[in-house]
mmCIF file as gemmi writes it, N, C-alpha and C atoms, coordinates in Angstrom:
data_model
loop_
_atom_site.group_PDB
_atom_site.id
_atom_site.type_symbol
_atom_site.label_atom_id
_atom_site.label_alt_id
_atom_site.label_comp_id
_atom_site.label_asym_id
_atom_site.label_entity_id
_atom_site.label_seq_id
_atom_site.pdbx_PDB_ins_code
_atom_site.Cartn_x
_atom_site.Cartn_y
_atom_site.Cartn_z
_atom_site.occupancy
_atom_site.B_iso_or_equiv
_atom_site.pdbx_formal_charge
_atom_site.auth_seq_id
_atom_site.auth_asym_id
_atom_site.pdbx_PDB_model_num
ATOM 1 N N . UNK Axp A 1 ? 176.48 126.646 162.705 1 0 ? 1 A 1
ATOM 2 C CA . UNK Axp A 1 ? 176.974 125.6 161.827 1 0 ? 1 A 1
ATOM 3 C C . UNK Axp A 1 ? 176.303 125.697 160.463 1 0 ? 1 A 1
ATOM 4 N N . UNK Axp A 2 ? 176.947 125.115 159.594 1 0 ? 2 A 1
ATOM 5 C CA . UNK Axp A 2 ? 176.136 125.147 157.95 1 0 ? 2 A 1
ATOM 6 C C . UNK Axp A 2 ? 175.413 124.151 158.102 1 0 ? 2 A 1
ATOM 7 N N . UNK Axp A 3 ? 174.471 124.107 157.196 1 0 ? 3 A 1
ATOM 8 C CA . UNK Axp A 3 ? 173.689 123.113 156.612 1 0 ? 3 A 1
ATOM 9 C C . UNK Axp A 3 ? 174.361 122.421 155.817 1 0 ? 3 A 1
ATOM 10 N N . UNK Axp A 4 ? 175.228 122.441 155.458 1 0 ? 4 A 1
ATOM 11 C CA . UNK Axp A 4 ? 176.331 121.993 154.645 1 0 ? 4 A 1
ATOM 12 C C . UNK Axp A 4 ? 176.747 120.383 154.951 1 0 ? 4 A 1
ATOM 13 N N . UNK Axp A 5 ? 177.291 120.754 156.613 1 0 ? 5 A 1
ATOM 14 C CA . UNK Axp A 5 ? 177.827 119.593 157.259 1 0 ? 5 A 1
ATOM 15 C C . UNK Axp A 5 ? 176.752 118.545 157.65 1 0 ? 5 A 1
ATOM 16 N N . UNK Axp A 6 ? 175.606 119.059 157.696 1 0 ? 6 A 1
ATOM 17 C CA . UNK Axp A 6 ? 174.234 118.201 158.513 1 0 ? 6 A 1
ATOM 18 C C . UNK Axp A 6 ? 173.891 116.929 157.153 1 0 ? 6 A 1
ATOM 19 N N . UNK Axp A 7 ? 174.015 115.944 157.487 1 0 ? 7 A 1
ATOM 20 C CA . UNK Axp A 7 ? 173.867 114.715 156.71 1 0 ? 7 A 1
ATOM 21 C C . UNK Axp A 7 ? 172.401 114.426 156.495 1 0 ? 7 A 1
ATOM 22 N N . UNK Axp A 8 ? 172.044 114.525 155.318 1 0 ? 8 A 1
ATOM 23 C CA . UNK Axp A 8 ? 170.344 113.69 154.736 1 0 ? 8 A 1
ATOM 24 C C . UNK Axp A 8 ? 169.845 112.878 154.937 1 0 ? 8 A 1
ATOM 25 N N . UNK Axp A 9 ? 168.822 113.21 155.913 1 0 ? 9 A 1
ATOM 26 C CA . UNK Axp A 9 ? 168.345 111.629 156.273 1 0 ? 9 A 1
ATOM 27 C C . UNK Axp A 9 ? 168.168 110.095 154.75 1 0 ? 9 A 1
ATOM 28 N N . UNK Axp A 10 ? 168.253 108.791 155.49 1 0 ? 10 A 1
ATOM 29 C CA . UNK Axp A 10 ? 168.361 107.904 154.284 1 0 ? 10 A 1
ATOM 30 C C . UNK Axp A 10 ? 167.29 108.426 153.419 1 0 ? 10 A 1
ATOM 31 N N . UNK Axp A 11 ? 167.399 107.612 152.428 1 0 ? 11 A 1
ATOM 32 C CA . UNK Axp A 11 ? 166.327 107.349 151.405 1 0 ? 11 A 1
ATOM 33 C C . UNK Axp A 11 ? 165.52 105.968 151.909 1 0 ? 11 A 1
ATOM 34 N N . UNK Axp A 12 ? 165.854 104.908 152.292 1 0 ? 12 A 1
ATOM 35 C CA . UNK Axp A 12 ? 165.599 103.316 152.672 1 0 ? 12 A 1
ATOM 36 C C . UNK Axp A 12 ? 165.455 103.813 153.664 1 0 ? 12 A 1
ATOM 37 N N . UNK Axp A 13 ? 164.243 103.05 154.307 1 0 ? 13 A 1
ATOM 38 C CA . UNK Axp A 13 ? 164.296 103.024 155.764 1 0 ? 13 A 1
ATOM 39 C C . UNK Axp A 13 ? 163.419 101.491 155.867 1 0 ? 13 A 1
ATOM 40 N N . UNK Axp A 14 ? 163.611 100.964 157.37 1 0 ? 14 A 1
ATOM 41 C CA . UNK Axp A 14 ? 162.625 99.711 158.02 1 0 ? 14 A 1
ATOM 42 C C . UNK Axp A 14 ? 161.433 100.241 158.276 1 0 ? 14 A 1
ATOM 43 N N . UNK Axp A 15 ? 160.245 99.99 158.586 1 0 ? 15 A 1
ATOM 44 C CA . UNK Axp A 15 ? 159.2 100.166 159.115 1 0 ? 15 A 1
ATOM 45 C C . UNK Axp A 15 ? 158.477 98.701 159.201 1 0 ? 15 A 1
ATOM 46 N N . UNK Axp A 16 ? 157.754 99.028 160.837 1 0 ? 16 A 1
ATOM 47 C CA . UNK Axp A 16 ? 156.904 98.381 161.402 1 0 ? 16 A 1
ATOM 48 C C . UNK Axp A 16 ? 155.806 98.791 161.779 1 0 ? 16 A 1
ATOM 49 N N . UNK Axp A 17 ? 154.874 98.177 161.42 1 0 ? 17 A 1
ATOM 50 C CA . UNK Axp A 17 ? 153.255 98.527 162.184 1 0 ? 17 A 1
ATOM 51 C C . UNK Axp A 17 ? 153.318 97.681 163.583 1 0 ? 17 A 1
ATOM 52 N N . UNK Axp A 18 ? 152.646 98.636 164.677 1 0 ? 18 A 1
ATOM 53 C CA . UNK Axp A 18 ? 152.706 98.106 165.783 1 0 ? 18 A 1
ATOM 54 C C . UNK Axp A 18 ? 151.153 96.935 165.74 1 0 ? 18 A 1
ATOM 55 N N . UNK Axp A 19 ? 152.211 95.918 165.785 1 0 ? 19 A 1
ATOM 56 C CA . UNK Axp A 19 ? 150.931 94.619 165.958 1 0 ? 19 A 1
ATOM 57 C C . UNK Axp A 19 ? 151.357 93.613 164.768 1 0 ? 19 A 1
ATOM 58 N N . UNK Axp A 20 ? 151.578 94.481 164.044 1 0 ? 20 A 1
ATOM 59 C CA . UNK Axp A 20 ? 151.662 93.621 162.347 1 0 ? 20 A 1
ATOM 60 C C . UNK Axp A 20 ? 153.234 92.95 162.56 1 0 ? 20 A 1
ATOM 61 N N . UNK Axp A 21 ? 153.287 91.832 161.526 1 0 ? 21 A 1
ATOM 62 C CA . UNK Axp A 21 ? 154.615 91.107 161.77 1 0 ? 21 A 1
ATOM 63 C C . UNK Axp A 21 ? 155.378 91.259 160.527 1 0 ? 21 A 1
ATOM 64 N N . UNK Axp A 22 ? 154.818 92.312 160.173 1 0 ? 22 A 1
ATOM 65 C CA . UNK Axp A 22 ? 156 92.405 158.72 1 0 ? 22 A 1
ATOM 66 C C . UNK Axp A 22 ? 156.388 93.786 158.926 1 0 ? 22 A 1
ATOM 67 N N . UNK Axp A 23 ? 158.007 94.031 158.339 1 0 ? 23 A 1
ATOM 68 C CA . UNK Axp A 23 ? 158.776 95.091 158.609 1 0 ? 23 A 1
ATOM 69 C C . UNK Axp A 23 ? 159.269 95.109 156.858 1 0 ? 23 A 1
ATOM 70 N N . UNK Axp A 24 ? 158.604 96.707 156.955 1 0 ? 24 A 1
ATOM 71 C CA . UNK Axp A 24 ? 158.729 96.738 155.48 1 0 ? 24 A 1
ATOM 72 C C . UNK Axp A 24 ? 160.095 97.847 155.157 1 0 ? 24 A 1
ATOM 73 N N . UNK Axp A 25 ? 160.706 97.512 153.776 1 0 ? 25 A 1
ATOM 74 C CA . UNK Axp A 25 ? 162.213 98.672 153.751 1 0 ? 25 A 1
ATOM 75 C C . UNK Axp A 25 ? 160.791 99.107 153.003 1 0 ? 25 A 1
ATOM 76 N N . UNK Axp A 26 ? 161.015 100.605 153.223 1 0 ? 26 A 1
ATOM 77 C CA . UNK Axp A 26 ? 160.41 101.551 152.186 1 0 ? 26 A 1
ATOM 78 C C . UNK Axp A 26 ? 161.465 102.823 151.722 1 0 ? 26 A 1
ATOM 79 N N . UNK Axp A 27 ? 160.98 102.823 150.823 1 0 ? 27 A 1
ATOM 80 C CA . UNK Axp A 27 ? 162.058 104.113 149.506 1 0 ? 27 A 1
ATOM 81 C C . UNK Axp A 27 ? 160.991 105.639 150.117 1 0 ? 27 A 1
ATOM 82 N N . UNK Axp A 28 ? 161.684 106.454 150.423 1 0 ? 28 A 1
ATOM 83 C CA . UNK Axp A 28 ? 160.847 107.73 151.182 1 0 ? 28 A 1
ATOM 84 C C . UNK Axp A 28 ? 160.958 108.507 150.307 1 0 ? 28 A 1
ATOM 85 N N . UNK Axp A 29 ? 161.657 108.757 148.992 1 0 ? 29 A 1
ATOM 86 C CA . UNK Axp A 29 ? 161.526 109.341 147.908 1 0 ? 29 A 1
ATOM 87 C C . UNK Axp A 29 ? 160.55 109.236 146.783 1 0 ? 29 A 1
ATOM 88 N N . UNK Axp A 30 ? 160.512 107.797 146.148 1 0 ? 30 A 1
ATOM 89 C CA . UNK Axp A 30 ? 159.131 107.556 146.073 1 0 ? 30 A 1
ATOM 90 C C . UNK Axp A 30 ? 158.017 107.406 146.986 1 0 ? 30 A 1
ATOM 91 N N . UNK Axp A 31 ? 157.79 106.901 148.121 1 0 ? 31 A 1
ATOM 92 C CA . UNK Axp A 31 ? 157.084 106.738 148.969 1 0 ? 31 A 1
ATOM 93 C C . UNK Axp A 31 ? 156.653 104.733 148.756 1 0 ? 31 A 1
ATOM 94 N N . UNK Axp A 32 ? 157.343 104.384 148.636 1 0 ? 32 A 1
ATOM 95 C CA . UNK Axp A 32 ? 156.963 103.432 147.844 1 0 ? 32 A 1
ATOM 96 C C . UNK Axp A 32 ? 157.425 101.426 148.877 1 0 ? 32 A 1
ATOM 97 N N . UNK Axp A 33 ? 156.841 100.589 148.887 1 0 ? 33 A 1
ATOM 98 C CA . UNK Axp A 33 ? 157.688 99.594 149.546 1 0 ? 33 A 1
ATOM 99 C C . UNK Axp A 33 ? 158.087 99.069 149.06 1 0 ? 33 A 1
ATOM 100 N N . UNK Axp A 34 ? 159.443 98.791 149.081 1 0 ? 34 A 1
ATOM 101 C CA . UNK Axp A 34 ? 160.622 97.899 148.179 1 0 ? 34 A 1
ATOM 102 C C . UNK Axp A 34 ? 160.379 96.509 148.252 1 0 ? 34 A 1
ATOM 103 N N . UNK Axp A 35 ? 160.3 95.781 149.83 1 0 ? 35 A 1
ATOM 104 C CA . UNK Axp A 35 ? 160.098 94.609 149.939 1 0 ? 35 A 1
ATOM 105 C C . UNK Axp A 35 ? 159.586 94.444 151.747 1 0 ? 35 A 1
ATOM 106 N N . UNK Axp A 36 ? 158.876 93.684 151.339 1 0 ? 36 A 1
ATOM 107 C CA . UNK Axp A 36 ? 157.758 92.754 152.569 1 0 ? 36 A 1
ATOM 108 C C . UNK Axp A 36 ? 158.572 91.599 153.049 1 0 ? 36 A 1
ATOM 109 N N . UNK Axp A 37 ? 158.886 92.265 154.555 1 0 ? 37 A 1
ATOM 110 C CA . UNK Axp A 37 ? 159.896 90.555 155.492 1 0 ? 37 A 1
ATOM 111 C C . UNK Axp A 37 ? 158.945 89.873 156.365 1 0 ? 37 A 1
ATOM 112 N N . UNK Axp A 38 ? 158.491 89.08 156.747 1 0 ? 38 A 1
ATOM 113 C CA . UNK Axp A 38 ? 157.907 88.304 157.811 1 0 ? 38 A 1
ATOM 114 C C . UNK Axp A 38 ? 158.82 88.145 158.561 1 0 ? 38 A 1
ATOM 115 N N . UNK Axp A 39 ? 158.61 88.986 159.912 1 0 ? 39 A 1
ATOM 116 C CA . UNK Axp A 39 ? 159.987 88.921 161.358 1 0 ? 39 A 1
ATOM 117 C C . UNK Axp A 39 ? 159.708 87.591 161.593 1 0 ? 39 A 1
ATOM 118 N N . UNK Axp A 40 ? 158.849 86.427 161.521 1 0 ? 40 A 1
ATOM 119 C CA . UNK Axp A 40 ? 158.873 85.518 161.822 1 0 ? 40 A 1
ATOM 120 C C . UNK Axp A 40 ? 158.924 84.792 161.684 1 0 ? 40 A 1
ATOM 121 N N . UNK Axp A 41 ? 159.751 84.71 160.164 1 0 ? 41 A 1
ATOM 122 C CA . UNK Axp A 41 ? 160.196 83.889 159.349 1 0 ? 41 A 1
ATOM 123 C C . UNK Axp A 41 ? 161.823 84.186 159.038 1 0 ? 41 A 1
ATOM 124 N N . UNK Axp A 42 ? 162.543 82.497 159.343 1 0 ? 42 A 1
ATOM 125 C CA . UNK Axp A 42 ? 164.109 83.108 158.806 1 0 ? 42 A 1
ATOM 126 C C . UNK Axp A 42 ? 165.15 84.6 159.107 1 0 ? 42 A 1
ATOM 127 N N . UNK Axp A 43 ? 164.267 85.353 160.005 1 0 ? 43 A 1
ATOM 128 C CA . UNK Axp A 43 ? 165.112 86.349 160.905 1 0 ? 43 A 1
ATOM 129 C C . UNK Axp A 43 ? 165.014 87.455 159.653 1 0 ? 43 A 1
ATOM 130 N N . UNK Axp A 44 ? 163.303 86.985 159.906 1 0 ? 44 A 1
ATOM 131 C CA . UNK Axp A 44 ? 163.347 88.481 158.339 1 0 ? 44 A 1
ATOM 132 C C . UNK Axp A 44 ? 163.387 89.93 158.85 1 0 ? 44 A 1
ATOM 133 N N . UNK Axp A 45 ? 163.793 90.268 160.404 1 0 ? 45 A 1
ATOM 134 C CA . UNK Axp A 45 ? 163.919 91.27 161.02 1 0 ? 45 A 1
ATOM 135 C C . UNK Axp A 45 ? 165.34 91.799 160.77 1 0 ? 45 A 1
ATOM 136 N N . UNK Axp A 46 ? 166.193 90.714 160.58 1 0 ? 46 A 1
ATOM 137 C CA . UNK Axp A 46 ? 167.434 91.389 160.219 1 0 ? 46 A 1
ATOM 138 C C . UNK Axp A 46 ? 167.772 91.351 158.544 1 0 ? 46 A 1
ATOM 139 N N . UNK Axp A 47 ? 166.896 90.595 158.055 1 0 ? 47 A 1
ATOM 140 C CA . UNK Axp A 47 ? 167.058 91.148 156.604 1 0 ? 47 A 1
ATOM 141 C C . UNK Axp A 47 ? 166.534 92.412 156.01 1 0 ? 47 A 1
ATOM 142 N N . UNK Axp A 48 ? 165.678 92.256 156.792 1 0 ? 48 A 1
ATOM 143 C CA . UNK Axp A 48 ? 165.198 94.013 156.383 1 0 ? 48 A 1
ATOM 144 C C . UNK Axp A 48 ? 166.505 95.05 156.61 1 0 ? 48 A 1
ATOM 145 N N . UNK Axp A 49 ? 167.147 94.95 157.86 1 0 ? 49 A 1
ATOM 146 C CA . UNK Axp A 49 ? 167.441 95.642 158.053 1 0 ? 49 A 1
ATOM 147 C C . UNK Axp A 49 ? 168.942 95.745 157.119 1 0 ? 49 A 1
ATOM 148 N N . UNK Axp A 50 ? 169.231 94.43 156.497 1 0 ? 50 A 1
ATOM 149 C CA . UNK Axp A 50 ? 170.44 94.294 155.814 1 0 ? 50 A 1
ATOM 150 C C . UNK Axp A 50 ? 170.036 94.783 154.284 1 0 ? 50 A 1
ATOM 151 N N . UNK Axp A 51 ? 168.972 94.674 154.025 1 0 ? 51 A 1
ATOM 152 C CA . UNK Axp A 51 ? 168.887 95.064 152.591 1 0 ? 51 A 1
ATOM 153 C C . UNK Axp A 51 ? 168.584 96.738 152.857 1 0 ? 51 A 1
ATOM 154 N N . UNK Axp A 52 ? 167.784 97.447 153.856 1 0 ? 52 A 1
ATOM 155 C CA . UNK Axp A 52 ? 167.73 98.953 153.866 1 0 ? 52 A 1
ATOM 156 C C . UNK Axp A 52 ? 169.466 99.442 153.474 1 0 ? 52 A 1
ATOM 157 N N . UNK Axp A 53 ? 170.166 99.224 154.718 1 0 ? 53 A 1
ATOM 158 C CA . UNK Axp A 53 ? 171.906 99.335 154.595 1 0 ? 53 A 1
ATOM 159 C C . UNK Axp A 53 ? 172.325 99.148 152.971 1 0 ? 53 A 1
ATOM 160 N N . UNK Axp A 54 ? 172.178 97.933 152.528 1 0 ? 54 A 1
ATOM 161 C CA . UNK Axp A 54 ? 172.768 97.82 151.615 1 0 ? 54 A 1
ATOM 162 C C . UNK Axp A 54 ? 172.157 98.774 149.95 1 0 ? 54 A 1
ATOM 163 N N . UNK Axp A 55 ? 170.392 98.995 150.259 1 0 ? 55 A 1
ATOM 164 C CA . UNK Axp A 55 ? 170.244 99.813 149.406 1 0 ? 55 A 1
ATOM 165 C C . UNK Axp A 55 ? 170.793 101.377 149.28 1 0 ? 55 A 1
ATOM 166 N N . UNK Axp A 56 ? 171.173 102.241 151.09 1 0 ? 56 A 1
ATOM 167 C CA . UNK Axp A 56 ? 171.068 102.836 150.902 1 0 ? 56 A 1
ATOM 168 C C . UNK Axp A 56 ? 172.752 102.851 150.745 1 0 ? 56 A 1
ATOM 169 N N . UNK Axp A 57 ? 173.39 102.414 150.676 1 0 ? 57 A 1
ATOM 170 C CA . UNK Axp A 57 ? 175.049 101.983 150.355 1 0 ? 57 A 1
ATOM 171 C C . UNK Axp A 57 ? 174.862 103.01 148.8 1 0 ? 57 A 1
ATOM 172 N N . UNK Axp A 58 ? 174.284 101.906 148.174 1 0 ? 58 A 1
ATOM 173 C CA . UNK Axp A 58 ? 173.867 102.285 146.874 1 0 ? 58 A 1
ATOM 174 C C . UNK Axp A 58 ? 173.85 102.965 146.385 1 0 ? 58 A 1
ATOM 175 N N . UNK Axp A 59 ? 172.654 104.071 146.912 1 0 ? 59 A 1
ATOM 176 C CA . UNK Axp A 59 ? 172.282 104.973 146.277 1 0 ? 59 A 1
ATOM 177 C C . UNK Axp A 59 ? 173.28 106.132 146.582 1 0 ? 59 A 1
ATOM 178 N N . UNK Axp A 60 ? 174.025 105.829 147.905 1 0 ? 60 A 1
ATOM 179 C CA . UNK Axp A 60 ? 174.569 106.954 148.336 1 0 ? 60 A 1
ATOM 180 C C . UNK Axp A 60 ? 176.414 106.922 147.032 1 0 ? 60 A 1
ATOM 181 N N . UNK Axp A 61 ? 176.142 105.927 146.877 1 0 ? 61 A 1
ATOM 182 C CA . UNK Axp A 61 ? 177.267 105.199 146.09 1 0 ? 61 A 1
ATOM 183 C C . UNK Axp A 61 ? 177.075 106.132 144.311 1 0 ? 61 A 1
ATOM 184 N N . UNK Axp A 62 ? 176.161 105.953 144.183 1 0 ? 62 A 1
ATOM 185 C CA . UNK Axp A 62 ? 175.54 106.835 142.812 1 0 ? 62 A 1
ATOM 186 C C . UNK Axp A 62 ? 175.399 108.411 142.791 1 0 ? 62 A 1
ATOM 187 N N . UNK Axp A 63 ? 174.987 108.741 144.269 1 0 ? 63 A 1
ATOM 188 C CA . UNK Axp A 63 ? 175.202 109.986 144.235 1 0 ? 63 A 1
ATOM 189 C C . UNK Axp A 63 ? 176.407 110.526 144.227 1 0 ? 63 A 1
ATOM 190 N N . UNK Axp A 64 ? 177.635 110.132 144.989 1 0 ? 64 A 1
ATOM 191 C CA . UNK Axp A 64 ? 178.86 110.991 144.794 1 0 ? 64 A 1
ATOM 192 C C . UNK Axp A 64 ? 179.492 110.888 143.634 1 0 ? 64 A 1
ATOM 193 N N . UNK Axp A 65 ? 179.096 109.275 142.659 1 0 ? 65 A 1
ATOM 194 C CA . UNK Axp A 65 ? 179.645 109.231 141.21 1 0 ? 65 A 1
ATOM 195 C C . UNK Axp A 65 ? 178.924 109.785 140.408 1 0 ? 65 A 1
ATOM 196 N N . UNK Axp A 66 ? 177.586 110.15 140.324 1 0 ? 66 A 1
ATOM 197 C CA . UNK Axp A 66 ? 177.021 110.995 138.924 1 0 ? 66 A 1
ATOM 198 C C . UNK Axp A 66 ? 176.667 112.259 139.404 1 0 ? 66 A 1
């Protein structure tokens, strides 16, 4: 098969420390954390996971237009 067809992993991703209660989106290109959720606050487990999606919407959105 090509390398062609094999899809890039995201740029955004969730991360959790095992123990810790915050799930951070981090940018793996910079290396960098976008934003800090408290899972135990307001269901910040699924906001993380809605803003990773929606950043990497984004970027993937910019790459096929520029």
């Amino acid at each position: 098969m090509s390398g062609d067809t094999e899809k890039d992993p995201p740029r955004y991703v969730v991360l959790k420390t095992s123990g810790s209660r915050y799930a951070y989106v981090q940018d793996t290109h910079e290396r960098r954390t976008v934003t800090r959720w408290d899972i135990f606050r307001k269901n910040g487990w699924s906001k993380a996971e809605l803003q990773c999606k929606r950043l990497n919407e984004e970027y993937e959105r910019g790459q096929t237009n520029g």
